[in-house]
C-alpha positions as a Python dict, from the first residue, in 0.01 Angstrom:
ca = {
    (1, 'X'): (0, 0, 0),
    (2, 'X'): (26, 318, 223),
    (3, 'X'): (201, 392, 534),
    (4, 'X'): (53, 609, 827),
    (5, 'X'): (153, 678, 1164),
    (6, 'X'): (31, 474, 1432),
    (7, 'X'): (-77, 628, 1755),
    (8, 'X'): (-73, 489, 2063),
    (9, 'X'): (-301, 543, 2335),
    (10, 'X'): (-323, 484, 2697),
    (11, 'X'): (-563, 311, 2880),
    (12, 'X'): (-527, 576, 3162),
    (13, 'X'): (-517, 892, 2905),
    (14, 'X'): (-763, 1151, 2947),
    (15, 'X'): (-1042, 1128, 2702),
    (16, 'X'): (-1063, 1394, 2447),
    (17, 'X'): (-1477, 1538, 2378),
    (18, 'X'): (-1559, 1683, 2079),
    (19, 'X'): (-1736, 1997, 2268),
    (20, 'X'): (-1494, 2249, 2351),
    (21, 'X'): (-1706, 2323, 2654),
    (22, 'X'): (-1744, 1991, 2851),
    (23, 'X'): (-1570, 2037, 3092),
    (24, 'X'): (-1179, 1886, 3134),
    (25, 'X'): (-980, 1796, 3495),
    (26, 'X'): (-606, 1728, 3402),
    (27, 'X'): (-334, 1704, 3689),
    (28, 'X'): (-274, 2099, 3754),
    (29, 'X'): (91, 2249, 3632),
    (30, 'X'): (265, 2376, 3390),
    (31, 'X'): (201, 2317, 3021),
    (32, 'X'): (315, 2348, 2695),
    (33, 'X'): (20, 2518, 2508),
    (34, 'X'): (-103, 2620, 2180),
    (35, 'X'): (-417, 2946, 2145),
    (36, 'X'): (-700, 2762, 1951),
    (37, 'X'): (-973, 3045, 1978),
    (38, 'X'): (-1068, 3400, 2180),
    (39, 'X'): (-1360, 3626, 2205),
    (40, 'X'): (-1508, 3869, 2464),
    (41, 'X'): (-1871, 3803, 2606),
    (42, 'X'): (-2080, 3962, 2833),
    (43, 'X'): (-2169, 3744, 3102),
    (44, 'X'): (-2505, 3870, 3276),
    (45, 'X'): (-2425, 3646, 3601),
    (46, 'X'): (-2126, 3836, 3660),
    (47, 'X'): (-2240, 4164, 3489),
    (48, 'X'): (-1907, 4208, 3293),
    (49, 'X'): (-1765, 4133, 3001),
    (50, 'X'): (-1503, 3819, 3001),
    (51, 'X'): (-1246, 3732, 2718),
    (52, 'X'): (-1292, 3292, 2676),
    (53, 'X'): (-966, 3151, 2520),
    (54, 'X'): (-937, 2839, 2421),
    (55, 'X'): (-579, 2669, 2432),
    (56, 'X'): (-456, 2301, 2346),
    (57, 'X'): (-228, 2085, 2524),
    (58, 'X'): (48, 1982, 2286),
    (59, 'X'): (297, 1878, 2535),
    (60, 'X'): (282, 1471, 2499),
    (61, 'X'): (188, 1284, 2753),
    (62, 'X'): (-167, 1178, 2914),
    (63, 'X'): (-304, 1544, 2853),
    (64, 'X'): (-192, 1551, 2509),
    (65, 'X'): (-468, 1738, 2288),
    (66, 'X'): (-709, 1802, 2586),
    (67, 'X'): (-860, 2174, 2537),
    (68, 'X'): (-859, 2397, 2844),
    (69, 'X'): (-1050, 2741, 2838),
    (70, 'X'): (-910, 3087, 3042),
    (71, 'X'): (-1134, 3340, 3159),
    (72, 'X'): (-1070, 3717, 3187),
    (73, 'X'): (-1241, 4008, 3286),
    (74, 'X'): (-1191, 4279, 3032),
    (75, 'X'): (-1391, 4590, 2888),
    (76, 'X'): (-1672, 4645, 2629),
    (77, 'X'): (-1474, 4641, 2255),
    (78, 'X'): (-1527, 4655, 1936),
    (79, 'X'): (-1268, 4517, 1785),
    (80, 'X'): (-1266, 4182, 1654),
    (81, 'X'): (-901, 4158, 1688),
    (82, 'X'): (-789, 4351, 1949),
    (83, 'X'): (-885, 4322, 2361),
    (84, 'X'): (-920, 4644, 2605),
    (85, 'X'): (-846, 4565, 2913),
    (86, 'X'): (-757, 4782, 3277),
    (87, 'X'): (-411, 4873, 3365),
    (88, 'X'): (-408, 4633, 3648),
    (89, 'X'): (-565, 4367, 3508),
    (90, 'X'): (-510, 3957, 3543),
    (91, 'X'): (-492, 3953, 3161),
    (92, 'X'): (-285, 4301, 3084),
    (93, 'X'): (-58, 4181, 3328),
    (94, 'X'): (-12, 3833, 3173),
    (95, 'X'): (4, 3957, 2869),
    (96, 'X'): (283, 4237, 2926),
    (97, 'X'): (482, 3943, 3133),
    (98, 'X'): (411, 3660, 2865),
    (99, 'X'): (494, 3846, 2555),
    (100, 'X'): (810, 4063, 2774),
    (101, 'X'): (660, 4404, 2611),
    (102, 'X'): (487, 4729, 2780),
    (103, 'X'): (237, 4811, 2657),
    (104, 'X'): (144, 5189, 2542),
    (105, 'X'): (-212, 5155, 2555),
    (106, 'X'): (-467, 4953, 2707),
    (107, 'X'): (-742, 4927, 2449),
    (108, 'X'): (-602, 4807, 2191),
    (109, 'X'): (-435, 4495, 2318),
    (110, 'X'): (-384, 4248, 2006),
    (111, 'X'): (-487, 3910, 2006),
    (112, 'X'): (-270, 3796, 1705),
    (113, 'X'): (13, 3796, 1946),
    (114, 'X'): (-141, 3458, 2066),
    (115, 'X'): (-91, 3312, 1672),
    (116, 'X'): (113, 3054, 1592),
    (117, 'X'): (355, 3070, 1910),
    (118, 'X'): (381, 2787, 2110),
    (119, 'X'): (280, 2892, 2508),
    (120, 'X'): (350, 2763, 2850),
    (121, 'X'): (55, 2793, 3057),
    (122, 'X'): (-33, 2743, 3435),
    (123, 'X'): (-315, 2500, 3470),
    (124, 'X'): (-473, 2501, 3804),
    (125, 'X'): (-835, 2282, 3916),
    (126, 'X'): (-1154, 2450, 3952),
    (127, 'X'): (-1286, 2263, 4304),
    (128, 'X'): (-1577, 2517, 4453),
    (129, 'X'): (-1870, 2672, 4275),
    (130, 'X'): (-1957, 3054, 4227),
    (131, 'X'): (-2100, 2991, 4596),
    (132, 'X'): (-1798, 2919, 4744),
    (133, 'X'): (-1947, 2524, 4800),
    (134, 'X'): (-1727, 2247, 4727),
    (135, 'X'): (-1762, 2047, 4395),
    (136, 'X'): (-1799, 1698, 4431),
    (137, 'X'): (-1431, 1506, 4298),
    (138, 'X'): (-1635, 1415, 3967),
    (139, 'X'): (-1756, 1813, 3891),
    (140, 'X'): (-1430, 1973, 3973),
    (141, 'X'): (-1221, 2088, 3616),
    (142, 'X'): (-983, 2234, 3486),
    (143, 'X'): (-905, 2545, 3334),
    (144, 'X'): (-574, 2755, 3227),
    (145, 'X'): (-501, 3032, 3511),
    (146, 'X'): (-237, 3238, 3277),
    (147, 'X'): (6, 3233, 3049),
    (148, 'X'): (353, 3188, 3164),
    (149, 'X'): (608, 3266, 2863),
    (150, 'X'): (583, 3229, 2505),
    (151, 'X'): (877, 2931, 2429),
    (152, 'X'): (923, 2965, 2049),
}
């Protein structure tokens, strides 16, 4: 006979979908967050290209596991490990204030920084469209706005 680990689950607890990209609303705050994936796109709607991460909630409770994406604008790379991004930047910003470094140059930002540390991240609710209309309570999500600090 083997033993395992029993988990519990709540009736209330967010549901967890197999596709990264169905969209998640958790309470907004801060969380305790692991990096799962990155990469840069070029979005045609917005005619720039934007750096998706992917993080997971670790911190236990009823958002426990639920995967949030971030969105960036940065520039045209590469690189398939490294990010270039403008001096004044959302993400160069975060990153220098995350990760408590200046950085010397601002095209080759690395991305493995984001491996294996365990993140606090500021999730905030996505409740209007690209139109500036309101979402209905059902369509409105989540996402991560930045990352706060790196905790270990």
């Amino acid at each position: 006979m083997t033993q395992g680990l029993a988990q519990v689950i709540s009736i209330d607890e967010v549901k967890i979908s197999n596709d990264i990209d169905q969209p998640v609303l958790i309470t907004p705050g801060t969380y305790e967050a692991v990096m799962v994936d990155w990469k840069v796109n070029y979005n045609g709607y917005f005619r720039r290209h934007i750096l998706l991460m992917h993080f997971r909630i670790i911190e236990m409770g009823p958002s426990h596991g639920v995967i949030l994406p971030a969105w960036f604008n940065v520039k045209e790379s590469k690189s398939k490990t490294t990010v270039k991004a403008g001096w004044k930047s959302d993400f160069l910003r975060m990153y220098q204030a995350c990760f408590d470094t200046k950085l010397d140059r601002k095209d080759r930002i690395p991305m493995s920084s984001f491996d294996s540390v365990l993140l606090k991240v500021e999730v905030m609710t996505i409740a209007k469209d690209t139109k500036g209309q309101p979402l209905a309570k059902i369509n409105q999500y989540s996402r991560v706005k930045r990352c706060i600090e790196v905790i270990s």
